[in-house]
C-alpha positions as MATLAB code, in Angstrom:
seq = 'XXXXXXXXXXXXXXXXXXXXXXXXXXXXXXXXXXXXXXXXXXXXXXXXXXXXXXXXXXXXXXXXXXXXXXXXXXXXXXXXXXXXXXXXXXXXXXXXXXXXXXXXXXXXXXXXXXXXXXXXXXXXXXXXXXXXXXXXXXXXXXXXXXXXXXXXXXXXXXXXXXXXXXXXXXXXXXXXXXXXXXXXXXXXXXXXXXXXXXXXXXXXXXXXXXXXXXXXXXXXXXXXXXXXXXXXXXXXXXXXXXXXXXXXXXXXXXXXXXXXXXXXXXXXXXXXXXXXXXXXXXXXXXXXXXXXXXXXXXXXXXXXXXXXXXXXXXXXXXXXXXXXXXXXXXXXXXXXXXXXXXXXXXXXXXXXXXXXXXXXXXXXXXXXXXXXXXXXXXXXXXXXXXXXXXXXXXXXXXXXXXXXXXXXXXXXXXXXXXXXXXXXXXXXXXXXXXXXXXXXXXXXXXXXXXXXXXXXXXXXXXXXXXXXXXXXXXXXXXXXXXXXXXXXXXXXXXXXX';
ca = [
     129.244   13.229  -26.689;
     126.036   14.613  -27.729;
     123.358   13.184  -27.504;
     120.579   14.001  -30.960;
     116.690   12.995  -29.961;
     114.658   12.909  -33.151;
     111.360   13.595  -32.135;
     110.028   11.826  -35.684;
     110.491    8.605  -33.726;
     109.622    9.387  -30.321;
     105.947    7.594  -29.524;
     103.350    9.395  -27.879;
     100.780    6.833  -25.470;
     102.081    3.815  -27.564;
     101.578    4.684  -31.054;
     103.842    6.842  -33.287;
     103.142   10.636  -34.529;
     100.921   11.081  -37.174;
     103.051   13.878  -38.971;
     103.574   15.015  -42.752;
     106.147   13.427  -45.110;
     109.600   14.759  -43.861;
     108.889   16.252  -40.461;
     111.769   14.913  -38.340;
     113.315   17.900  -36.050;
     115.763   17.288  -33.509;
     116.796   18.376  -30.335;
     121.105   18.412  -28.962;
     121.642   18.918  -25.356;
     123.894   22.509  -25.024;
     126.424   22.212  -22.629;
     125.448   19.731  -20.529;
     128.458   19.758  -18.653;
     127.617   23.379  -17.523;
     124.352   23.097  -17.200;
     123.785   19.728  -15.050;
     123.498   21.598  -11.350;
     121.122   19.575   -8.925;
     118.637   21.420   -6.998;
     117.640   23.856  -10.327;
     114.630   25.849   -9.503;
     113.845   29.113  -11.991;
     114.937   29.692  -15.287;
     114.456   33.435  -16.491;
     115.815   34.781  -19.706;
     116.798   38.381  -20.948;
     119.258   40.224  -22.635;
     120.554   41.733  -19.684;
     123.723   43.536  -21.145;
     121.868   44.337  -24.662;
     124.162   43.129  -26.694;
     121.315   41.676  -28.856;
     121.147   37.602  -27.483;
     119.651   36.298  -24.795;
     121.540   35.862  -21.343;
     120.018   33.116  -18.750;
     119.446   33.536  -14.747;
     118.894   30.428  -12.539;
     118.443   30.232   -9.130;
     119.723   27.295   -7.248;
     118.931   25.220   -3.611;
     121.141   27.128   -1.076;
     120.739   30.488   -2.636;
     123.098   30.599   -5.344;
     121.418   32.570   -8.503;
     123.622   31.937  -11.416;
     123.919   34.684  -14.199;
     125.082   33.056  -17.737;
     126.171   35.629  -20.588;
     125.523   34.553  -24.089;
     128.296   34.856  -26.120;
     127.509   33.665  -29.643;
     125.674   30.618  -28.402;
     128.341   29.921  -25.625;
     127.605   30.152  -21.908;
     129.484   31.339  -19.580;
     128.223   32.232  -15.388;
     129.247   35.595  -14.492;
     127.205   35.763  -11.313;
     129.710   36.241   -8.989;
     131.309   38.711  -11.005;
     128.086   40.646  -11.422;
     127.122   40.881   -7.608;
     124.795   37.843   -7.423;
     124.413   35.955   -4.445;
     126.307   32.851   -3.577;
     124.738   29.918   -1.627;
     123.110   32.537    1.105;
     120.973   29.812    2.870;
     118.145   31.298    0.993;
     115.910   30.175   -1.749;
     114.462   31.903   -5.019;
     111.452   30.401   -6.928;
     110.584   33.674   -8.684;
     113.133   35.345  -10.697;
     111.642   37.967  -13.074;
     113.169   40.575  -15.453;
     111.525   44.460  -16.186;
     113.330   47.861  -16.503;
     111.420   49.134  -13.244;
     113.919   52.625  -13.499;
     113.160   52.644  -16.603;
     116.884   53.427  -17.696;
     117.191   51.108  -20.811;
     118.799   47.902  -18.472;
     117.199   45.341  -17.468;
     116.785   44.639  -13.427;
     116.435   41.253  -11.774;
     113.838   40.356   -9.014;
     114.472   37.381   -7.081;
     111.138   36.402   -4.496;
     112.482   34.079   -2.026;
     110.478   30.776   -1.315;
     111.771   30.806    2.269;
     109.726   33.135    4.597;
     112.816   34.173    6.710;
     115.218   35.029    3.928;
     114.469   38.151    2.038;
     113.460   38.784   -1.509;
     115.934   41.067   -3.494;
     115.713   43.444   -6.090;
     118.905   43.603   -8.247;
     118.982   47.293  -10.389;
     121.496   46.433  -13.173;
     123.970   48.772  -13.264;
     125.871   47.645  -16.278;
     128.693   46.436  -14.786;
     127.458   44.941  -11.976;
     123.927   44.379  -10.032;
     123.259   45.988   -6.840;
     120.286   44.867   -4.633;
     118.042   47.658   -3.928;
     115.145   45.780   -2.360;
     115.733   47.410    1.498;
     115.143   50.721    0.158;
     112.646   49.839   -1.893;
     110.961   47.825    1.101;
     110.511   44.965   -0.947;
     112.546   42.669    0.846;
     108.986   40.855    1.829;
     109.916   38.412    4.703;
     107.301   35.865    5.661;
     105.719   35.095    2.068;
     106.808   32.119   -0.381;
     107.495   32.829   -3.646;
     106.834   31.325   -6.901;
     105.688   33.918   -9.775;
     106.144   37.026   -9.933;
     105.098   39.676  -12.548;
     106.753   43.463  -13.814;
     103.552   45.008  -15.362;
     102.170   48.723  -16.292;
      98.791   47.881  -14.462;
      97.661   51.158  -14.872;
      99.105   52.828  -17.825;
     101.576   55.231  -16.871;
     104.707   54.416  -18.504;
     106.402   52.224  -15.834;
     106.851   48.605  -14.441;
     104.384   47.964  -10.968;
     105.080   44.506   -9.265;
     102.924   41.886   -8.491;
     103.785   39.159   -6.210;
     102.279   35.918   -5.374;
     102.401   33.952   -2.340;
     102.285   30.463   -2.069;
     101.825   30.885    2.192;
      99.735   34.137    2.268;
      98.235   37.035    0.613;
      99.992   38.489   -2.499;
     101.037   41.699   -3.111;
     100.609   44.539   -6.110;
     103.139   47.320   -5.801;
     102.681   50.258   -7.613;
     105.895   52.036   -9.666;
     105.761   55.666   -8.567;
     109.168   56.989  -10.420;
     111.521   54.105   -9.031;
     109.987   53.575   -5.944;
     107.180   51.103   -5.149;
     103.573   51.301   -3.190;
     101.688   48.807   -2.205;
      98.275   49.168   -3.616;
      94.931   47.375   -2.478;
      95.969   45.640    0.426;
      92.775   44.973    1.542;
      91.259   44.095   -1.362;
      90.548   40.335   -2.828;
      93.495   40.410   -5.230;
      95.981   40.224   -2.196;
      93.356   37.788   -0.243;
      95.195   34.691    0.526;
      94.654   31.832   -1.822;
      97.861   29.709   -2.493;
      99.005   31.048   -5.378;
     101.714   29.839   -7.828;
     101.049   30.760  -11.232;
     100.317   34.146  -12.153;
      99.741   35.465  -16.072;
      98.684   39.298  -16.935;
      96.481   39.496  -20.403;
      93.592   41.531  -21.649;
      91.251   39.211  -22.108;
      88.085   41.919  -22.230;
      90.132   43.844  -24.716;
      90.093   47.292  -22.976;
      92.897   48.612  -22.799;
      94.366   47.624  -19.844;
      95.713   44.440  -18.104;
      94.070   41.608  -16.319;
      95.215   39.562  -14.447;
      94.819   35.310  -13.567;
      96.037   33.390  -11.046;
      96.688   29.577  -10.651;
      95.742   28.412   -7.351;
      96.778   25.685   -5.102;
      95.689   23.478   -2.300;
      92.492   23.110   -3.637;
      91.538   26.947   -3.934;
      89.619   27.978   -7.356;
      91.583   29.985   -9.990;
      90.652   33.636  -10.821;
      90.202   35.932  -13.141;
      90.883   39.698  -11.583;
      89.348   41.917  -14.322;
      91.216   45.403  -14.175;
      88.677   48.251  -13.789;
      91.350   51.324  -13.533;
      90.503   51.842   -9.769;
      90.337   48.278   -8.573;
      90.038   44.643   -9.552;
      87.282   42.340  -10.050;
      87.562   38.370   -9.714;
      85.407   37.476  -12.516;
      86.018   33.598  -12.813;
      83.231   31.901  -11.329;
      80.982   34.128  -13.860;
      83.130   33.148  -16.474;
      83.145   29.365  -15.815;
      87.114   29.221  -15.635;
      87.427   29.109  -12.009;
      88.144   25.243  -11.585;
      85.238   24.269   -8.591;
      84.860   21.284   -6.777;
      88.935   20.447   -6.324;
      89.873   18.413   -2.999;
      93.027   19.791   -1.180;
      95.531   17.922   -3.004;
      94.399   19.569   -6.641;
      95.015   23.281   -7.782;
      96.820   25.791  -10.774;
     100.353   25.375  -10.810;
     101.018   27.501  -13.677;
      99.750   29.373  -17.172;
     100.219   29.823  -20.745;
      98.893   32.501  -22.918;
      98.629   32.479  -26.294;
      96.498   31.881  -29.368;
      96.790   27.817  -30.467;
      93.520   28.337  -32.983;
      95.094   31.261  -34.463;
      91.367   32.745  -34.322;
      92.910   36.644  -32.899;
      91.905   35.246  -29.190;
      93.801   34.478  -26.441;
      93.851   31.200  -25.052;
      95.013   30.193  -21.296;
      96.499   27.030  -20.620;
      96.620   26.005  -17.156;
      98.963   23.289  -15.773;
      97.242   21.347  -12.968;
      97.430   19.084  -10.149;
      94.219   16.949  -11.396;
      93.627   17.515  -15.048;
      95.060   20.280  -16.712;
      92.646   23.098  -18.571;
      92.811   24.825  -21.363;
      90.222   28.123  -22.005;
      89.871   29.123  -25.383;
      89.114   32.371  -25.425;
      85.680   33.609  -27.233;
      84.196   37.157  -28.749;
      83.334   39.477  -25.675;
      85.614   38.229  -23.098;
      84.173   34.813  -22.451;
      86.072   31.262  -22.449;
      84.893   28.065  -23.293;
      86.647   24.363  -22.266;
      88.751   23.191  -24.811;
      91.411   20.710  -22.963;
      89.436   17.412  -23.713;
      88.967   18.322  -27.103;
      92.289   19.281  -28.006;
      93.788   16.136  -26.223;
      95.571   17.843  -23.414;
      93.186   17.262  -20.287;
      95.658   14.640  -19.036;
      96.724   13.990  -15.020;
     100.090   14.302  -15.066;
     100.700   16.501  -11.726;
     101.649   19.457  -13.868;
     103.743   22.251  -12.911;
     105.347   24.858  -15.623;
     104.056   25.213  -19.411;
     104.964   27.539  -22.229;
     103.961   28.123  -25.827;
     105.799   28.105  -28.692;
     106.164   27.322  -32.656;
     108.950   24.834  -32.241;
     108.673   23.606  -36.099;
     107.702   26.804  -37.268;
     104.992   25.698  -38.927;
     102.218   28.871  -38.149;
     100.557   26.854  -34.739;
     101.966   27.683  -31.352;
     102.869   24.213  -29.802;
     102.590   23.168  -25.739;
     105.574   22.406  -23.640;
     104.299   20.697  -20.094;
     106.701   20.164  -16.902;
     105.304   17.290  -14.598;
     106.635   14.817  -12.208;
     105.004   12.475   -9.903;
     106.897    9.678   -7.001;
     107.134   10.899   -3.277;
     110.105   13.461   -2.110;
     113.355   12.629   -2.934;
     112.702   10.347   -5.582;
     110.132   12.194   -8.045;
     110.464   11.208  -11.326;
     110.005   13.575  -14.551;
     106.876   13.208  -16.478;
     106.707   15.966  -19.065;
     104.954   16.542  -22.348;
     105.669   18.104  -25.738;
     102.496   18.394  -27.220;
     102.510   19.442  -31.320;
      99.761   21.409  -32.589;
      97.962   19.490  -35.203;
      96.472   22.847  -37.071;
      94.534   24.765  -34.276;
      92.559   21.314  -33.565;
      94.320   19.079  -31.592;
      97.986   18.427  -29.577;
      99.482   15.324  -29.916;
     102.992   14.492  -27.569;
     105.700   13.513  -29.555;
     107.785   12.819  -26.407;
     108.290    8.938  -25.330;
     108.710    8.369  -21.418;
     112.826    7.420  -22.888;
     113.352   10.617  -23.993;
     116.139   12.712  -22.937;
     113.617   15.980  -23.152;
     111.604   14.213  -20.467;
     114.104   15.558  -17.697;
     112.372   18.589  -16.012;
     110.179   19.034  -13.852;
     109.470   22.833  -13.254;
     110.682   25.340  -15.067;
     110.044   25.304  -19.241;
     110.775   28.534  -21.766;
     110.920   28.410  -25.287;
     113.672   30.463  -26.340;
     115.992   30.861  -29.443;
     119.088   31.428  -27.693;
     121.629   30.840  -30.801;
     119.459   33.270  -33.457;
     118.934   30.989  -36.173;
     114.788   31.291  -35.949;
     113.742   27.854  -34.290;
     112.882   27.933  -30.582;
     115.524   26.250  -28.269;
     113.501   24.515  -24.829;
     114.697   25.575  -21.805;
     113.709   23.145  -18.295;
     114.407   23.474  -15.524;
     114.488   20.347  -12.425;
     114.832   21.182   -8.940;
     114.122   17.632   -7.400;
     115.577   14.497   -6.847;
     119.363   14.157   -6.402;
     119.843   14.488  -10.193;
     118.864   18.065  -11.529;
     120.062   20.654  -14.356;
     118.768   23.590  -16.065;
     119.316   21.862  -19.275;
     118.984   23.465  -22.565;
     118.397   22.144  -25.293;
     119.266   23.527  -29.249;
     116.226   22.824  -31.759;
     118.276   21.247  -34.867;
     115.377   22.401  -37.613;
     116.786   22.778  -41.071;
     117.956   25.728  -41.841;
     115.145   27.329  -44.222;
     112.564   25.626  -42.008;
     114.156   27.501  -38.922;
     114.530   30.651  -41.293;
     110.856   30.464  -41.903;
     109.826   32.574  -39.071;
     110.017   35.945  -37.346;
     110.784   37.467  -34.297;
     109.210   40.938  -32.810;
     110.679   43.126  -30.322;
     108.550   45.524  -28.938;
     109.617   48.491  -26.719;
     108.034   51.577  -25.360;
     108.823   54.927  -27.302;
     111.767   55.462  -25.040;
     113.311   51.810  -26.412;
     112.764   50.261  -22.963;
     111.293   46.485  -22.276;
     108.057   47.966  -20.634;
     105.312   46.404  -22.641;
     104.888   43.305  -21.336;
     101.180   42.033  -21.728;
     101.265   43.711  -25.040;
      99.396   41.858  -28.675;
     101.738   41.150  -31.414;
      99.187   40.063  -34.224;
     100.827   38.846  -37.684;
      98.467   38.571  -40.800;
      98.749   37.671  -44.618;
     100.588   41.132  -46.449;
      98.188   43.262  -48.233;
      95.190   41.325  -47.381;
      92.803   43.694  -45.413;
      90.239   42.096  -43.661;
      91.746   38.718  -43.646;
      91.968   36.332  -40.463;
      95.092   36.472  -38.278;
      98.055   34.109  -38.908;
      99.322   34.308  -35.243;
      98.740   36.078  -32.195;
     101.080   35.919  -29.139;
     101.494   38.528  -25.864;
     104.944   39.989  -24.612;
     105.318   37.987  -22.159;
     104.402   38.425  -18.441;
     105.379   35.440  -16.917;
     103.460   31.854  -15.762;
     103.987   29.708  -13.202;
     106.455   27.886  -10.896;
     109.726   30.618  -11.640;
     109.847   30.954  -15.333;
     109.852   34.573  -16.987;
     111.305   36.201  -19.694;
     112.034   39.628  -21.492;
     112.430   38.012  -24.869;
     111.266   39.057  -28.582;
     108.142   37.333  -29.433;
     108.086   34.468  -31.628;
     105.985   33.422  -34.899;
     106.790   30.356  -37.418;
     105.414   31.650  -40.446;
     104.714   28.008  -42.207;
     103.950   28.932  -45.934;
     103.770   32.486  -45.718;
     106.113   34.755  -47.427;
     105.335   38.516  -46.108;
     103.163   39.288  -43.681;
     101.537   42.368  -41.612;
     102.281   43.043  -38.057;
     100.331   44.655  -35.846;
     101.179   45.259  -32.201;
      98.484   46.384  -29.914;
      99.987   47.957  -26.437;
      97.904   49.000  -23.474;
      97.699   52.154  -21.957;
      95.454   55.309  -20.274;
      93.582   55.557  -23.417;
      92.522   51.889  -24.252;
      94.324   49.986  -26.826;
      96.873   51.465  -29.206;
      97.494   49.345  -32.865;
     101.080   50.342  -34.474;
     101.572   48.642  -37.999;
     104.898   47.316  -39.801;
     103.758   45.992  -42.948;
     105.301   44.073  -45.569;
     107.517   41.591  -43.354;
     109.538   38.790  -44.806;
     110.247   36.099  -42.868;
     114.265   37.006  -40.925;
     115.908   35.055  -37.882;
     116.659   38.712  -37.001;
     114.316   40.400  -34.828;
     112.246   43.308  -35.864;
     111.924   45.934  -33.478;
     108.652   48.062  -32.962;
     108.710   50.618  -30.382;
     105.546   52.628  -29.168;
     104.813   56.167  -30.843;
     105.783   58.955  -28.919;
     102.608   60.254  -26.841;
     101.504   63.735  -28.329;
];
């Protein structure tokens, strides 16, 4: 039987939602039956066999990473039939999707967390997957894997690699035609620092990617500001480096997006200790924002992800937590609403059935019908899943909202870390309704290659405007006139002349 959560009469600290007249979504467990697998660790999603929904990878305790196809909103595990590994004794944390051939299907990376067991990189051959990561040397024994990033760092058309390392120093490999280089080696963006949560954006808006890391074991965060020949960690200057933690504190994760709607990008950073939020400000710089907006809590945070869940123009803030000693950790997760750009409120009650992860959390619309699905992941306890669960919005609220795909000129999923900016149609000069990235990934084994998301609220047409990065600074493409369509639009990148 399934089980419906109404999230109109969940209580958040005690005291119910303030909300309008008639906002009451609801969330329905998808097959739970499938999907209730102890030991759950990352949850990446991609349409791996373009066939225009997205497909789900999980990696399991024991080495087992499961591959399940989407047909029409039914899931089915063709892993084994695809190549994928079985339990292997090993362990994957970081499971990431990019086109790093660059042939139009998407590849898996899997980083293991166990520093004997290799990492593998699985080239997506159509049919099947076949792990190239020997010849590639990026099988990468000895390191610890939690995040791990397919970004054009510098421009040139393809996917480089970065890798964190929870143990050591991380690693940025650079994509020379299908075959990788490691690049600054000796520099302080491999420097060992406990990383787990890693999140690309250009947050000095020139053109190329930058790059922040959440840190653990009581190490400060950074900020590595891309300067074309090298990287510069400019946190401390910034005031978003986190001082003063004691060994037991650190960044587990990060979010990027715009919850102000202000054409800034924000970072949200899921923390042992309190969690942070930087809103982003006019030349590059950040101000605090977490106690102000009501999510500063210390809830030993782990994953987090943005996303318009009721569609109604604010991106909304979905927290993984848990606390209890090993083996019996308990989930202690947050759905925070976004009350206008000013403040979150969590709508979820410590009974509710959405209170179940405690890693891994996407928002994804996995059935098409334009409201974002939530997809957790929990890895602990004896109980575990990689649950997902179908957002039950009515139907013109979930139709009230657009989706953006956006692709290099070829057609390939190469621009992650790109701007996808969505204004009022016709109105020149007026301020942005939304503002979200391609994604890049976050924290603690969660990625995706998935269009990006806007709920419209009011709004009946709207301008796009996608921004990609590249060798000559930021390039703005246009698609104007937009009315709101649970099918995805798809902007690719002009041709370069």
């Amino acid at each position: 039987m399934r089980t419906m959560i109404s999230l109109a009469l969940l209580l958040s600290s005690g005291a119910a939602l303030a909300q309008a007249p008639g906002f009451a979504p609801a969330f329905t467990p998808v097959q739970p039956e499938t999907f209730s697998v102890p030991g759950s660790l990352s949850n990446a999603w991609a349409d791996f066999d373009n066939d225009g929904d997205p497909d789900l990878a999980v990696s399991l305790k024991g080495g087992e990473i499961r591959l399940y196809r989407n047909d029409a909103g039914v899931f089915t595990n063709i892993g084994p039939a695809m190549g994928l590994p079985g339990a292997d004794e090993g362990e994957y944390r970081g499971l990431s999707w990019g086109d790093y051939d660059n042939d139009g299907k998407l590849d898996l990376f899997a980083g293991s967390s166990l520093p004997k067991r290799p990492s593998h990189l699985f080239r997506n051959l159509g049919d099947r997957f076949e792990n190239v990561a020997p010849a590639l040397g990026l099988t990468l024994l000895g390191r610890s894997s939690r995040q791990n990033n397919f970004v054009d760092i510098d421009g040139d058309g393809d996917l480089d690699l970065f890798i964190t390392d929870r143990m050591g120093g991380n690693k940025l490999f650079r994509n020379d035609g299908g075959s990788f280089v490691q690049i600054h080696a000796d520099a302080p963006i491999s420097a060992a620092r406990s990383t787990v949560g890693a999140c690309w954006l250009d947050y000095d808006q020139d053109g190329d990617l930058d790059l922040f890391l959440a840190n653990q074991s009581g190490k400060e965060d950074s900020l590595f500001r891309n300067d074309g020949s090298g990287f510069t960690d400019v946190a401390a200057a910034l005031g978003i480096n986190s001082p003063g933690r004691d060994r037991s504190e650190g960044g587990v994760g990060c979010a990027i997006g715009d919850y102000d709607n202000d054409g800034l990008l924000d970072i949200f950073v899921p923390n042992y200790g309190k969690n942070a939020l930087w809103r982003g400000q006019p030349g590059g710089r950040f101000v605090a924002a977490a106690a102000a907006t009501g999510v500063d809590v210390d809830n030993h945070a782990v994953g987090a992800a943005f996303g318009d869940f009721d569609n109604d123009g604010f991106i909304d803030l979905s927290v993984m937590s848990y606390h209890g000693e090993p083996g019996k950790q308990v989930p202690e997760n947050r759905l925070f609403r976004n009350e206008g750009g000013k403040r979150f409120v969590n709508v979820l009650g410590a009974d509710s059935p959405l209170d179940t992860g405690d890693h891994g959390t996407a928002f994804v619309d996995y059935n098409g019908d334009g409201a974002l699905d939530l997809s957790i992941t929990k890895g602990y306890n004896v109980t575990g899943g990689h649950y997902l669960f179908r957002n039950d919005l009515a139907p013109a609220k979930a139709g009230q909202s657009l989706q953006v795909i956006v692709l290099d000129s070829k057609g390939h999923h190469t621009q992650a870390g790109a701007e996808v900016r969505i204004y009022p149609a016709g109105r020149k000069g007026a301020a942005p309704l939304g503002l979200m990235p391609v994604h890049t990934g976050g924290g603690y084994g969660t990625q995706h290659a998935l269009p990006v998301h806007f709920g419209l609220g009011n709004a009946k047409r709207v301008d796009v405007e996608v921004t990609f990065m590249g060798k000559n600074g930021r390039e703005v493409q246009w698609r104007r006139g937009v009315t709101p369509s649970a099918t995805p639009i798809v902007i690719r990148r002009a041709a370069p002349r």
